[in-house]
N, C-alpha and C positions, 0 to 999 in steps of 0.2 A: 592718493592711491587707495582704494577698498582693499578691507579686511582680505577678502577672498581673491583678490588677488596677490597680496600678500601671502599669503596663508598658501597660494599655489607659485610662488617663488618659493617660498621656504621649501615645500616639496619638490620642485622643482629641481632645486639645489641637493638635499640630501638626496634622489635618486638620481641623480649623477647626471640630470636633463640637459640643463643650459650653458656649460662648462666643459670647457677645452677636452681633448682625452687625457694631456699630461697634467693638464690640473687635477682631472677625474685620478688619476693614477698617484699626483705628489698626494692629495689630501687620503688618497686610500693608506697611502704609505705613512702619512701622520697619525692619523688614526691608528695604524699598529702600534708605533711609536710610541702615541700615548698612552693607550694601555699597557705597554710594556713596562713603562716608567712609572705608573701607579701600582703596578705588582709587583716592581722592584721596589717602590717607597714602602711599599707595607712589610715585606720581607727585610727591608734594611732597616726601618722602624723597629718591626718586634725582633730582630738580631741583636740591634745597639740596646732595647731596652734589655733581653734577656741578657747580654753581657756584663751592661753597667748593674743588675741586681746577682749577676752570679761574682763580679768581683765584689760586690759588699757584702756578699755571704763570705766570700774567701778571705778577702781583707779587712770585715770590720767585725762579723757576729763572729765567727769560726774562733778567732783568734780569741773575742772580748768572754766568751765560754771557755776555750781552753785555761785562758788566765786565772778566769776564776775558779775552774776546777784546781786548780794548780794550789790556790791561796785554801781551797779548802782540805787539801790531802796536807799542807805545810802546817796546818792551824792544829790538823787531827795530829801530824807527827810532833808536833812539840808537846801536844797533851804529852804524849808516851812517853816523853821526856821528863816533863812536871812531875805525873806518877813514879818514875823511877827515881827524879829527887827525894819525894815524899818517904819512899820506902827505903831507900839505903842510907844508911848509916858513914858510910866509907866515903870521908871528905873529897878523893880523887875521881870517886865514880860520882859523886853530888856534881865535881866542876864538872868535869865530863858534862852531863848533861844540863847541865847551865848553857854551856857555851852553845850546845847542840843548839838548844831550845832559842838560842837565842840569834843564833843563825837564821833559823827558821822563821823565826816574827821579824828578824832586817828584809828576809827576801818577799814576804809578804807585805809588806808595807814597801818595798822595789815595786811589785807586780801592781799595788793598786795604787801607787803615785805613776806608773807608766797608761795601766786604764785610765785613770783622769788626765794626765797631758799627751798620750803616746808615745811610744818609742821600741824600745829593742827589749824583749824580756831573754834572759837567759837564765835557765832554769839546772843549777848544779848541786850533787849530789851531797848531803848532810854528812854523808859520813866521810866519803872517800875527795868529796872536792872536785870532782872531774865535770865537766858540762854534759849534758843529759840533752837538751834540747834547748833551740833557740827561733826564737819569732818576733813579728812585726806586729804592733796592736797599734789599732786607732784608736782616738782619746771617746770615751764616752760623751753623746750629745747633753752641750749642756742645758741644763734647767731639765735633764730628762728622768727617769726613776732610775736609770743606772748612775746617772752621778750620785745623786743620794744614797743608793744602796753603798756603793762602793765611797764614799764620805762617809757612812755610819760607819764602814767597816774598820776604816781607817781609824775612827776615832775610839773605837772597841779594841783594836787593834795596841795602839797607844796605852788606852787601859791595861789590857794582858799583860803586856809588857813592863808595867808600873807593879800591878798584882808583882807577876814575876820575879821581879827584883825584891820584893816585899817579903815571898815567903822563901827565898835564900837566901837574906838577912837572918830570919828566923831561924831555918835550917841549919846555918851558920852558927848558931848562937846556942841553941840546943846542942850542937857537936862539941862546943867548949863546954859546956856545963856539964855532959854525959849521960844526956839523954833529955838534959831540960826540966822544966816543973811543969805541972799539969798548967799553971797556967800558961806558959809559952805551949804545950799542946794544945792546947786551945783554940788560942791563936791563930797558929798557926793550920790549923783544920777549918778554921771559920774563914782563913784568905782561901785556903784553898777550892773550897767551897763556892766563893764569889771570885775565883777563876773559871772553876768550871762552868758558871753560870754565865759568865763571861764571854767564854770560849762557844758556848752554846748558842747565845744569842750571835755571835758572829757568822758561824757555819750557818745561821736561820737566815739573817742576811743573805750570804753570799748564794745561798740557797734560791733565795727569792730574786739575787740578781740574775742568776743562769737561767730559774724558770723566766722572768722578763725576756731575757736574750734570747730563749728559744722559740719566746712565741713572736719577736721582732725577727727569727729565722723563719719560723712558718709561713709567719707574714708574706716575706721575701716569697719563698716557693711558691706559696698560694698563688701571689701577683703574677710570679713565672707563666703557672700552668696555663692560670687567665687569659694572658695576654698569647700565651702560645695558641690556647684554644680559638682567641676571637681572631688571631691572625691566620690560623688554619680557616678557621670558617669564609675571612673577609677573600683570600686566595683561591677559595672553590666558589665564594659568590662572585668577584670580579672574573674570575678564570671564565665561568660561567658565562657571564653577561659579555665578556668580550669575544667567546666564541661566536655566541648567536648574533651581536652586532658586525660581527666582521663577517660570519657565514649570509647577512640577509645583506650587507652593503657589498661583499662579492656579488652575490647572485643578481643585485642589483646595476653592479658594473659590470659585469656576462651580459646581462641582458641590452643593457644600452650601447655595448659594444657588438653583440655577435647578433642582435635581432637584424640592424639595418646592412649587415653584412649579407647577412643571411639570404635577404629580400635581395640585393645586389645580385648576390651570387643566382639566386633564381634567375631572373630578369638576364643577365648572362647568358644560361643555359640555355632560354628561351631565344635570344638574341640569337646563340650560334647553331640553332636547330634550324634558323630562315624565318622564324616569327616576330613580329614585331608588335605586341599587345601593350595598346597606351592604357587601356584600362586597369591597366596593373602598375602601374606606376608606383612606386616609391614614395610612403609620406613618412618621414621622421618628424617626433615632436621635440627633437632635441637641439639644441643650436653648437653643434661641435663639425669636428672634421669629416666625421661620419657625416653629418647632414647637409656639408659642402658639397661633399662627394655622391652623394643622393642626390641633390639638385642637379648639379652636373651632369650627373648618369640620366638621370629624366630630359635633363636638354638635349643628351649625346640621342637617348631614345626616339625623342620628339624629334629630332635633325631625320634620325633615319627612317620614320616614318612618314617625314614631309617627304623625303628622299624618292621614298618607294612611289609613297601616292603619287609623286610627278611624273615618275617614271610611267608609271600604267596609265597614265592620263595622257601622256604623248605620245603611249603605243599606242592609243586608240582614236589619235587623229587623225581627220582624213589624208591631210600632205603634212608637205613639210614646213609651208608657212605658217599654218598652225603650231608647228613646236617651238617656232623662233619667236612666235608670239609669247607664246608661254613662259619661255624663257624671260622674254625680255621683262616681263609683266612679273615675276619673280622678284628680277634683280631690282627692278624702281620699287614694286610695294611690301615685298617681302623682306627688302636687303636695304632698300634706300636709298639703293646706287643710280640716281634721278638722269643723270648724266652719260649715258652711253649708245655707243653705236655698234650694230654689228656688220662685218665683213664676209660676203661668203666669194669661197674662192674657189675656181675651177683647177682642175691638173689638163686637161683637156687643151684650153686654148693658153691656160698661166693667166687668166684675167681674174678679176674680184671686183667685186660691186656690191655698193650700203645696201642690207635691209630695210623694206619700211615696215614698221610697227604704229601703235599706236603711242609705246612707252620708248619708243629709241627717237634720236634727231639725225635728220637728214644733213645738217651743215658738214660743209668739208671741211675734218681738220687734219688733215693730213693730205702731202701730193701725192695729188691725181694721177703722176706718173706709176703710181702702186695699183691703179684702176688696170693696166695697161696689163705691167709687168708684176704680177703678184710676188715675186724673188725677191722684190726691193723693200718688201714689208719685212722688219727685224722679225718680227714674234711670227711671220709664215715662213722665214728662211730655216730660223733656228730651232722653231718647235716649242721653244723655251717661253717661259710669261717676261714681257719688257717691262718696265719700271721705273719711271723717272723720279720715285721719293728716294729709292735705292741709290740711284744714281743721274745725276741731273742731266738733259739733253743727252741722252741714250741712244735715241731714235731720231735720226734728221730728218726725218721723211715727217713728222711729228711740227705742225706748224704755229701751235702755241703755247711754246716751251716754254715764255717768259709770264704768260698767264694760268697758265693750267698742270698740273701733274695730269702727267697720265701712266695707267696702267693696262697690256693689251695681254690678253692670254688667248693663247690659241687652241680651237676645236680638232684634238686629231679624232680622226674618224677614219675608221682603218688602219693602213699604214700610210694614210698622206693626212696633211692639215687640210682640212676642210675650211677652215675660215677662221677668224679672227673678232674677238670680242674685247670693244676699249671703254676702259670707264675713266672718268676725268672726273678732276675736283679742282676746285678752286685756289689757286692761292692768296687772293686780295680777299677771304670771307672775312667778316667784320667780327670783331670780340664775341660781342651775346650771342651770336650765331653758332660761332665757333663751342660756347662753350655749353651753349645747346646740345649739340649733337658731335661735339670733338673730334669734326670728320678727317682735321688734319694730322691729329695724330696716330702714330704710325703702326703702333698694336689695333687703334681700332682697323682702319683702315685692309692692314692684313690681314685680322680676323674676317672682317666683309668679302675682302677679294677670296681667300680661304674658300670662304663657305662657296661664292658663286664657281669657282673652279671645280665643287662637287658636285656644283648642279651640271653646268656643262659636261664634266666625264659622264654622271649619269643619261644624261640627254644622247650623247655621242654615238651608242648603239641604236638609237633609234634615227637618229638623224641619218648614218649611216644605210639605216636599213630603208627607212623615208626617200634619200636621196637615189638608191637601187631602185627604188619601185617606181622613181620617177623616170631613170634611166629607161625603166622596161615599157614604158610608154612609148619612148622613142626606138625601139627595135624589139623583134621578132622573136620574143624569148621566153612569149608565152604559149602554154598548150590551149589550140581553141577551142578542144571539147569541152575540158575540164576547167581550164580556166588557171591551170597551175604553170608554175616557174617551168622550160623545159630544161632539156639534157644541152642546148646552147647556152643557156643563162650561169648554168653551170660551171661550161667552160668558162667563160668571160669572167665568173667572179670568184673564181678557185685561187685567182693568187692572191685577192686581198683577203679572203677569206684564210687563207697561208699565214700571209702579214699580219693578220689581225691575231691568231691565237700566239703566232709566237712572239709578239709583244707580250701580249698578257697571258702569257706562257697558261695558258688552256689547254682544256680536251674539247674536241666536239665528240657527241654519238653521232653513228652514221645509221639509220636506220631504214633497211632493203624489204619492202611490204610486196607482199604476191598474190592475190586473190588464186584461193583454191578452186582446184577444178572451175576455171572461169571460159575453157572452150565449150564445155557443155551447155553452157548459157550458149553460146552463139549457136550450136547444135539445134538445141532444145527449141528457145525462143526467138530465135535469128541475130540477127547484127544490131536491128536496133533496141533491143533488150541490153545489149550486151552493152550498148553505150550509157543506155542510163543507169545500169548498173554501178562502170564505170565515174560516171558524174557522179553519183550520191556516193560512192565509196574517196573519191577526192575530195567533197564536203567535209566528210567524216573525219579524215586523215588531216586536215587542215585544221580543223575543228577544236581537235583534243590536241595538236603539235601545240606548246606555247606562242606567242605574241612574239618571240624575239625569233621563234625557229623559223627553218625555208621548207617549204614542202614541195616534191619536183615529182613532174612525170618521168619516169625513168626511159621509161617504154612499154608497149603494148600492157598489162594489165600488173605494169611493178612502178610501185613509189618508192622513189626515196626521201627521207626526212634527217634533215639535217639540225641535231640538235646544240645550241650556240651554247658555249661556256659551262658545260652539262660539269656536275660535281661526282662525285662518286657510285654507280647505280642509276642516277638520273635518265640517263638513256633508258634503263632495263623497265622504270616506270611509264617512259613515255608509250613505251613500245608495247607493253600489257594494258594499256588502256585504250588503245587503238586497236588492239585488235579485241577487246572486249565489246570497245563499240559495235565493231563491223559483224562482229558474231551476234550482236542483240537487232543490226539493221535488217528492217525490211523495204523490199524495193518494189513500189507498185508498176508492171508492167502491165502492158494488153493484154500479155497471154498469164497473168498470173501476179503471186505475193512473188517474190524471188527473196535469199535467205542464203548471203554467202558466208564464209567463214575466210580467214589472214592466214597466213604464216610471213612469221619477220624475221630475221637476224640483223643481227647488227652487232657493232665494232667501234672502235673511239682511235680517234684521230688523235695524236699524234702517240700515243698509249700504245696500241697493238704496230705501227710502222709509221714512220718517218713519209711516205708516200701516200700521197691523198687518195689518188688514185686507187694504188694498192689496198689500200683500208679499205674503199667503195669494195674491193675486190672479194675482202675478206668478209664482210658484209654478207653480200652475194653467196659465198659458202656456206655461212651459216644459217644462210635461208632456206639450202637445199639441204642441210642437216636438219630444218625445219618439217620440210616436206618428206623428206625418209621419213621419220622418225613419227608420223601421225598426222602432220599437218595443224593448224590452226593453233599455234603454237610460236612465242617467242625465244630465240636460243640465241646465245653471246658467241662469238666468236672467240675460239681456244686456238692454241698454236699444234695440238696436236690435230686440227682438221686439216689443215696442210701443209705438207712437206717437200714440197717445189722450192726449189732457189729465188725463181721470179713468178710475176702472179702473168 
């Protein structure tokens, strides 16, 4: 594999391209996750270390400074003591401060054997005995300067104490003699002397261990603030960096989610406005459920555009053999369904007879007896699609039930079946064949018949309408000026025109056209003016009616236009475009240009009344609210134009 496309997987992947949505969603959710848990290690980090350095300030420096502040206020009160030996005379106030002094160097030399191993200092009062304060000390590190400061002390400490006892031997001895000889003063002023020296260099000591201790406290604090500061900063830089990666891999995952919605939801709108634009198709570059659904949507697209285009393609044949051609030429190259026959069946006589095509077989598989009596065919009785994968030997009428499935779905057209379409498949096809084109299994297979059952319904109103037009060949129901459907054709196909909308629970518009002032013409330029007037205004009215609507001579200089499965308004378009035409027509006669102008009204079947009739009625009314009102003019039929019980 190349760099570069490596290198466009990896992008691929971080903008959330080729990955499921809930993967795209769990890894977003990891991603929080994990930043979460690195800004919690950093905060737990500098927590545990600021803890663990404020209990050794609490537990090891604090205490190991108190201590020795402690040894050096005990060191200075026994001085006070020594001195008060020195000067008094009065053997009781001497022991006195012996004992004092001597309390005071045992609890010192307590306090600096508890700083070198650790333990409990309790700290009581010289004079009175009582406990004063009590604490915990950790042993000084060894081989550190506190053990040696506090082992010098110790051992100066030991000295004093030796001194001590040295010059209240003295003192002692001077008190019997009564007052001594210069040379016991002596003496005893040169020991004191090298106690005081003694005592001095201890305090320098203990001095020098507290300054150590304090700057192994600063120390502590310093690290504190450090680590406080580099954790505040690492918290506003991760905080930082995890916004803007989360704020660009949202907007990242927004975008790979809501772009190809987005484009759907267009394609949608356009869809249910009655447009059907393949050049707008849907391309995602991502491979998720979004992009499933985008293919899909484009195939749903591409269905309905085949859809349509067939449709308009077998309004505009000449008969009706041409649409079964079409059909049939569909289902073999389109669908694949190589295997089929079509039936068309009369209500007339109850007969049916095979189509020939180029893409259907003429062999009989099915009895002949269904030629006769079209009743006896299941799928023309029932209306319903028959199925032998469904369920086996369904249809006895069906004569190679032990070699072939068959599947028959019926053409309703109108309210009657009009015929019957059978597609067969093999059941002996051989492995590779089968596993070619997997005709025998059963999602394909009703996906196929599916799709051809859209084409037929589509087909069905033209065939319908095809199979009328053939009709009108055979009887008198056309106008022979004009050339249009008349007011018998009418009658004759009112009631399936009935049947038909209230199957597929429709409106039709009914639309009542009246050339203005059109006696004048006869007046003006005579009768046969008036016809070809008439002729080119039923061109016209034909013209702009759509492909699936009926245009009819009403009578004398009125049409009506009958608009099939009209949606909302659709009538009210049809009928301002017709008479826009007729007002732009000009009509070349003998005696001149001629130059009429419409007025229409019209009304929707089953919308304004339940009676066809009646609606043609209401129609009519609103034509003459037409012509009051200015003429040349379309107007809808309201319920307040009339108010009669019957029309």
């Amino acid at each position: 594999m190349s760099i570069s496309k490596i290198l466009k997987r990896i992008l691929n992947f971080l903008t959330f391209t080729d990955i499921p949505i809930w993967q795209k969603l769990l890894l977003f959710a990891i991603g929080g996750i994990v930043w979460f848990i690195i800004i919690a290690v950093i905060g737990l980090g500098a927590v545990t270390y600021v803890n663990d350095s404020s209990k050794a300030l609490t537990n090891e420096v604090v205490p190991q400074i108190l201590a020795s502040q402690k040894v050096i206020i005990k060191i200075r009160g026994a001085n006070v003591s020594v001195y008060n030996i020195a000067m008094h005379d009065d053997i009781n106030i001497v022991n006195n401060h012996v004992q004092r002094a001597n309390i005071l160097f045992n609890d010192v030399s307590v306090i600096l054997n508890a700083l070198l191993k650790g333990g409990l200092v309790k700290d009581y009062s010289d004079l009175t005995g009582d406990l004063i304060e009590e604490f915990q000390v950790l042993p000084v590190k060894e081989g550190s300067r506190s053990e040696r400061y506090v082992k010098e002390t110790l051992a100066k400490n030991q000295n004093i104490r030796k001194i001590l006892n040295e010059l209240v031997l003295i003192k002692k001895a001077r008190l019997k003699e009564g007052g001594g000889t210069a040379k016991n003063k002596a003496l005893f002023m040169n020991k004191l002397k090298e106690y005081d020296a003694l005592t001095v260099q201890a305090v320098t000591i203990l001095g020098k261990l507290t300054s150590w201790i304090s700057v192994l406290q600063k120390s502590h604090t310093i690290r504190i603030q450090r680590v406080l500061k580099q954790s505040m900063a690492m918290f506003i830089f991760v905080g930082i960096l995890a916004v803007i990666l989360l704020t660009v891999f949202s907007y990242l995952l927004k975008i790979s989610i809501t772009r190809p919605l987005k484009a759907i939801t267009e394609q949608i709108k356009i869809l249910s406005e009655g447009e059907v634009d393949l050049t707008k198709q849907i391309t995602i570059g991502s491979q998720d459920e979004i992009a499933d659904l985008s293919a899909n949507f484009n195939m749903l697209m591409q269905t309905i555009y085949d859809m349509n285009t067939f449709k308009k393609v077998i309004e505009e044949d000449d008969d009706l053999t041409d649409v079964y051609v079409r059909l049939a030429k569909v289902f073999n190259e389109g669908l694949g369904l190589d295997d089929i026959s079509i039936y068309e069946a009369t209500n007339r006589n109850k007969s049916m007879q095979i189509l020939t095509t180029p893409y259907t077989k003429d062999d009989i598989y099915c009895n002949r007896e269904i030629f006769i009596d079209n009743s006896l065919c299941r799928a023309r009785k029932t209306g319903r699609r028959v199925s032998s994968i469904e369920y086996s030997e369904i249809c006895k009428q069906f004569l190679f039930a032990s070699d072939k499935y068959h599947v028959c779905v019926p053409m309703i057209v109108g309210a009657s079946i009009g015929g019957v379409v059978q597609f067969r498949f093999d059941k002996t096809i051989d492995k590779q064949k089968q596993e070619e084109i997997t005709i025998l299994d059963n999602t394909c297979i009703e996906r196929l018949v599916l799709k051809a059952e859209q084409y037929i319904a589509e087909s069905s109103a033209v065939i319908e309408a095809k199979r009328l037009t053939s009709a009108l060949k055979e009887s008198s129901v056309r106008d022979p000026m004009t050339g249009l459907y008349n007011r018998r054709f009418l009658e004759e196909y009112v009631e399936t025109l009935i049947a038909r909308v209230a199957r597929k629970e429709g409106v039709i518009g009914l639309l009542m056209c009246d050339l203005d002032f059109f006696k004048q013409v006869n007046d003006k330029f005579g009768h046969d003016a008036g016809d070809i007037v008439l002729i080119e205004t039923a061109k016209v009215i034909a013209a702009n009616a759509r492909a699936a609507d009926l245009t009819i001579r009403f009578g004398g200089e009125e049409f009506l236009v009958i608009v099939s499965d009209a949606k909302e308004g659709e009538a009210g378009v049809v009928a301002e475009r017709i008479r826009k035409m007729i007002e732009e027509l000009k009509v070349k006669t003998s005696g001149g240009i001629i130059q009429k102008t419409i007025s229409v009204g019209y009304s929707e079947f089953p919308k304004d009344t339940h009676n066809f009739w009646e609606a043609i009625k209401y129609a009519d009314i609103a034509l003459y609210k037409a012509k009051e009102s200015g003429r040349n003019r379309c107007i809808r039929f309201e319920k307040e134009m009339w108010n009669k019980e019957a029309y």
